[in-house]
ZAGULO-665095 format. One record per atom (N, C-alpha, C): residue number from 1; residue in three letters; atom name; z, y, x. Coordinates in steps of 0.2 Angstrom, whole numbers, plus 5000, padded with zeros to 4 digits. Each point is the difference from the previous one (the first is absolute). Layout:
N
{NUM; 'ala'; 'CA'; {Z; Y; X}} ...
REM end
This chain:
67
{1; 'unk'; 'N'; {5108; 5012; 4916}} {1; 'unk'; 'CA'; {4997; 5003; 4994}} {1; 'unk'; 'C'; {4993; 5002; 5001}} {2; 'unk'; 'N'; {4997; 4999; 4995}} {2; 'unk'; 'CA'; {4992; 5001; 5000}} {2; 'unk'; 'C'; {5000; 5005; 4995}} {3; 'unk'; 'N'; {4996; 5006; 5001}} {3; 'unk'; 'CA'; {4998; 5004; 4995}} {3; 'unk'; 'C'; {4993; 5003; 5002}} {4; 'unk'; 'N'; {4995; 4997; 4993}} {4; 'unk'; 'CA'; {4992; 5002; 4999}} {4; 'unk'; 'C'; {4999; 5004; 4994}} {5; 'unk'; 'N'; {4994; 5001; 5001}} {5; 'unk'; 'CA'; {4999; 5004; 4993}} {5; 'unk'; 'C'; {4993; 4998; 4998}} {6; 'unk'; 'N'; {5000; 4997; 4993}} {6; 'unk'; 'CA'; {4995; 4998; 4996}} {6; 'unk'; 'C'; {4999; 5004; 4997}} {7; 'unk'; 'N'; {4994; 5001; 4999}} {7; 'unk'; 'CA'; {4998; 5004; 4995}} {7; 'unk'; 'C'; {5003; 5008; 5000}} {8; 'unk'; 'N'; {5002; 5001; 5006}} {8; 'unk'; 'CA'; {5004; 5007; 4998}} {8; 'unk'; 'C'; {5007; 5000; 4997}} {9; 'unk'; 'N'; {5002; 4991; 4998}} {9; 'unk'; 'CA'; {5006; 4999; 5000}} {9; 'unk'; 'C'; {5004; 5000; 5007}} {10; 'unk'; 'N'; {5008; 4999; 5000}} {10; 'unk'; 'CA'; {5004; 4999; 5006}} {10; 'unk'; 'C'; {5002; 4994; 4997}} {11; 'unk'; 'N'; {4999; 4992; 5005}} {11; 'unk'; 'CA'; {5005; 4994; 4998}} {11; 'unk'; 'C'; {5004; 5000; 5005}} {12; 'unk'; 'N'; {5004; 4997; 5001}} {12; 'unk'; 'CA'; {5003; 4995; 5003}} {12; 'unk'; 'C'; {5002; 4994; 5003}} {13; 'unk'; 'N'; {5000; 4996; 5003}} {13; 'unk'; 'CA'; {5003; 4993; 5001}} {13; 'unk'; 'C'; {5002; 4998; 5007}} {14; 'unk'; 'N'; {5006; 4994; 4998}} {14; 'unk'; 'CA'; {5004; 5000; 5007}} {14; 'unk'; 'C'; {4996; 4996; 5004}} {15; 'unk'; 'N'; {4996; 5000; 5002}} {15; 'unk'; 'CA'; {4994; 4998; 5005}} {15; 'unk'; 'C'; {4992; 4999; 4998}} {16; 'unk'; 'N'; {4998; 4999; 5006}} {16; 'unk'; 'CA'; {4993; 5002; 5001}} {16; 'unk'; 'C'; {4997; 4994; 4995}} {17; 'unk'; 'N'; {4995; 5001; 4997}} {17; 'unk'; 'CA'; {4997; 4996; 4996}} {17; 'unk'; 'C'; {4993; 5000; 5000}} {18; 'unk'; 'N'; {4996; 4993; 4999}} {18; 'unk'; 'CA'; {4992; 4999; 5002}} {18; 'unk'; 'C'; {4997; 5004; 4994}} {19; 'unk'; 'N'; {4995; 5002; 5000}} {19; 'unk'; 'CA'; {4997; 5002; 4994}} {19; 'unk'; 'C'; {4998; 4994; 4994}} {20; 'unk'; 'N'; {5002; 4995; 5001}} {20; 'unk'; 'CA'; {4999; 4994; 4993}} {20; 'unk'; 'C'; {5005; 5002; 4998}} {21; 'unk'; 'N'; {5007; 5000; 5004}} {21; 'unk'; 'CA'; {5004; 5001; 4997}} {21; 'unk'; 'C'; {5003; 5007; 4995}} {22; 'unk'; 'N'; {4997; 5005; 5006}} {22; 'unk'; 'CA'; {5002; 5008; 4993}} {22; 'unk'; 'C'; {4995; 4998; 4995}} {23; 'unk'; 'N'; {4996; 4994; 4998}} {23; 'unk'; 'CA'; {4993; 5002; 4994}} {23; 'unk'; 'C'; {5006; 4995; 4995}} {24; 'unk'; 'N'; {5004; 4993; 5002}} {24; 'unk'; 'CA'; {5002; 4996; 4996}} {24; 'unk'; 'C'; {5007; 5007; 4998}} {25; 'unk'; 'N'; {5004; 5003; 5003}} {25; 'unk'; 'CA'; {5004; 5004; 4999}} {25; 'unk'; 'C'; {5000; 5006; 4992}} {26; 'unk'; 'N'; {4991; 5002; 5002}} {26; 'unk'; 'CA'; {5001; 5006; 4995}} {26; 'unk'; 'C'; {4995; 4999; 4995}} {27; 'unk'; 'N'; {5000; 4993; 5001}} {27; 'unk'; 'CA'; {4998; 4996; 4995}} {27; 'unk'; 'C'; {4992; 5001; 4996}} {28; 'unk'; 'N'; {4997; 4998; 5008}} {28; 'unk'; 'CA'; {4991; 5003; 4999}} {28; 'unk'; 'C'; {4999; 4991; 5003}} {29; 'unk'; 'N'; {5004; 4998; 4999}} {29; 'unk'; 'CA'; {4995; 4991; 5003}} {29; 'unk'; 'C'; {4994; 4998; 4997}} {30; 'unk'; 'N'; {4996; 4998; 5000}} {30; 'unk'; 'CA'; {4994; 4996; 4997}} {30; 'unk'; 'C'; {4996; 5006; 4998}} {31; 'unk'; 'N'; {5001; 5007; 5002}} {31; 'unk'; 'CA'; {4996; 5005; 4996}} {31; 'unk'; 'C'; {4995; 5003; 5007}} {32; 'unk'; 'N'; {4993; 5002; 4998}} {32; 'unk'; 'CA'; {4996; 5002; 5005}} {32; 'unk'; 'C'; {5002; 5004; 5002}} {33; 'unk'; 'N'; {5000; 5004; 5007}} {33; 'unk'; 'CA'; {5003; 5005; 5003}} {33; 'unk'; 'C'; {4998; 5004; 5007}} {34; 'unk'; 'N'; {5001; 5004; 5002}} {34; 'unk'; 'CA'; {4999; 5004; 5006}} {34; 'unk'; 'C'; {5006; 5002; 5001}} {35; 'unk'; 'N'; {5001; 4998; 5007}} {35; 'unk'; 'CA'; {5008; 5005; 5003}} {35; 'unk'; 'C'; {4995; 5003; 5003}} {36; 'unk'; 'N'; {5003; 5008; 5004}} {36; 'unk'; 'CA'; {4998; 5003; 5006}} {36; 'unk'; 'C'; {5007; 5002; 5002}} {37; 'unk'; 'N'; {5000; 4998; 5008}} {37; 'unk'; 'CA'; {5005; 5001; 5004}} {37; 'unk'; 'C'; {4999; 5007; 5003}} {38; 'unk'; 'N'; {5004; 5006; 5000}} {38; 'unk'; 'CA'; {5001; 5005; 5007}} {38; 'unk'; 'C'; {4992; 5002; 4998}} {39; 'unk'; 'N'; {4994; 4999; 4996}} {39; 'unk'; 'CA'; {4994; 5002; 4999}} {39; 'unk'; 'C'; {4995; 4993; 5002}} {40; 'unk'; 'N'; {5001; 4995; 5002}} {40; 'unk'; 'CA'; {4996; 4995; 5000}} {40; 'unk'; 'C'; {5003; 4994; 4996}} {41; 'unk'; 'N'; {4990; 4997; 4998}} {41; 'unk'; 'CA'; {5001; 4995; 4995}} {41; 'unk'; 'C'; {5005; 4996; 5003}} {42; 'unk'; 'N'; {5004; 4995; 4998}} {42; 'unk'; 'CA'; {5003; 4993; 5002}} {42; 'unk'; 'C'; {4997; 4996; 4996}} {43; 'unk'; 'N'; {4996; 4994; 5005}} {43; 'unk'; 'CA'; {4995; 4996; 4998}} {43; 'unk'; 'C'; {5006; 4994; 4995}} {44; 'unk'; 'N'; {4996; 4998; 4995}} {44; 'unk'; 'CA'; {5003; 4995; 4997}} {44; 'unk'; 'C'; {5004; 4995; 5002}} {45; 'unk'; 'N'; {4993; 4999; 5007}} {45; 'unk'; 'CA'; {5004; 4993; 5003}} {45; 'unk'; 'C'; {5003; 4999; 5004}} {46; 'unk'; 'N'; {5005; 5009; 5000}} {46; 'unk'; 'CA'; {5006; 5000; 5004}} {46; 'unk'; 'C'; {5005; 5002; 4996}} {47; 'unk'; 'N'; {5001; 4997; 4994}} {47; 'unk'; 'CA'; {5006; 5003; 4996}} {47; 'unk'; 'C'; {5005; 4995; 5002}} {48; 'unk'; 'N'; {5000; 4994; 5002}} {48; 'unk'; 'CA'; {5004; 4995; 5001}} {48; 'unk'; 'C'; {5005; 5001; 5007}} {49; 'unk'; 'N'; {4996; 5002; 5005}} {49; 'unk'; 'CA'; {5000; 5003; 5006}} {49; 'unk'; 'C'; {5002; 5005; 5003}} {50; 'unk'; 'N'; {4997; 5006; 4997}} {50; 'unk'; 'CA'; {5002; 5006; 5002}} {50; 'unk'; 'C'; {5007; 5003; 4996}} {51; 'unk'; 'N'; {5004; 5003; 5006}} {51; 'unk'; 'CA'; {5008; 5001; 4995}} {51; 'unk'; 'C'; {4999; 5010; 5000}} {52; 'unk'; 'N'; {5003; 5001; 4996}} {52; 'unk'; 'CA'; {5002; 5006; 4998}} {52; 'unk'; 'C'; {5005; 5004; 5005}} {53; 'unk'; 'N'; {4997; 5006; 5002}} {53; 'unk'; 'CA'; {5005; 5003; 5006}} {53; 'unk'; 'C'; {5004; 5006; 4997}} {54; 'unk'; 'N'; {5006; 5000; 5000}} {54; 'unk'; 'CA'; {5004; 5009; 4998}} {54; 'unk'; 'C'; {4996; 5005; 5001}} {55; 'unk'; 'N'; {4999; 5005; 4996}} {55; 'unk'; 'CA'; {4996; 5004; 5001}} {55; 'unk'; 'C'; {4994; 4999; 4997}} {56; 'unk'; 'N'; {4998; 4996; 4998}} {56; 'unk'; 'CA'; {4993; 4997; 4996}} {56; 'unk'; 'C'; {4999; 5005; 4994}} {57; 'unk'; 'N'; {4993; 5001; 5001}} {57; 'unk'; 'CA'; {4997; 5005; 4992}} {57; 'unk'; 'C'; {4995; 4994; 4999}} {58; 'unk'; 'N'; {5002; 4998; 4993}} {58; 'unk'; 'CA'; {4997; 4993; 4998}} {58; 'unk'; 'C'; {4995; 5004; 4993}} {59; 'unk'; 'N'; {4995; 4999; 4997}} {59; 'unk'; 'CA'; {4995; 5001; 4994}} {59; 'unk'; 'C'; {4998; 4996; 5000}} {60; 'unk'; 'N'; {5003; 4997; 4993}} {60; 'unk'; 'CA'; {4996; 4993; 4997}} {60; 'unk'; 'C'; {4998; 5003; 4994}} {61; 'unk'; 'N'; {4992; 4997; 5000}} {61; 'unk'; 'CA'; {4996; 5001; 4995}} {61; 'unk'; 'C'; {4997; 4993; 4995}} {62; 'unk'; 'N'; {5003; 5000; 4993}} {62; 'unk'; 'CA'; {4998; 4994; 4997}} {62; 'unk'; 'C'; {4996; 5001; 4996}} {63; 'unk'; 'N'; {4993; 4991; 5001}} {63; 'unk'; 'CA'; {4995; 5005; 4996}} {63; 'unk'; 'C'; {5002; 4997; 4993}} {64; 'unk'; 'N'; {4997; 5005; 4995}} {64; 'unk'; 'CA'; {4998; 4997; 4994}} {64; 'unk'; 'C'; {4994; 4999; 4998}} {65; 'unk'; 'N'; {5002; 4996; 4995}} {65; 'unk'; 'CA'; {4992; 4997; 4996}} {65; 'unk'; 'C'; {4998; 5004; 4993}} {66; 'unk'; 'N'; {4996; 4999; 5002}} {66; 'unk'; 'CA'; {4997; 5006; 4991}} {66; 'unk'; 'C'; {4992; 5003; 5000}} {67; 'unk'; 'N'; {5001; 5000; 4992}} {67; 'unk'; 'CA'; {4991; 5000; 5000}} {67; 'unk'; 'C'; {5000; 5006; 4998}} 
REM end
């Protein structure tokens, strides 16, 4: 079991998972974003790549558009 915490939420899941895939999960896919891991950016171009560790403090920031 994997337990992280988004946004000062607690999730779970029964295994480790990449960051594309917590983004298709909480249902932010196709939307412009910033994760920070533990207090460091994760670069985009490792969201496919880099997998989610128990104990993770995740903040995802999604932008909006407006005038």
């Amino acid at each position: 079991m994997v337990t992280i915490t988004v946004n000062g939420q607690s999730h779970q899941f029964e295994q480790a998972l990449y960051f594309a895939q917590l983004i298709d999960r909480l249902g932010l896919a196709g939307k412009r974003l910033a994760i920070e891991r533990n207090g460091e950016i994760v670069p985009r171009s490792q969201f496919s790549a880099m997998s989610i560790e128990d104990g993770d403090k995740l903040e995802i920031v999604v932008a909006v558009g407006g005038g």
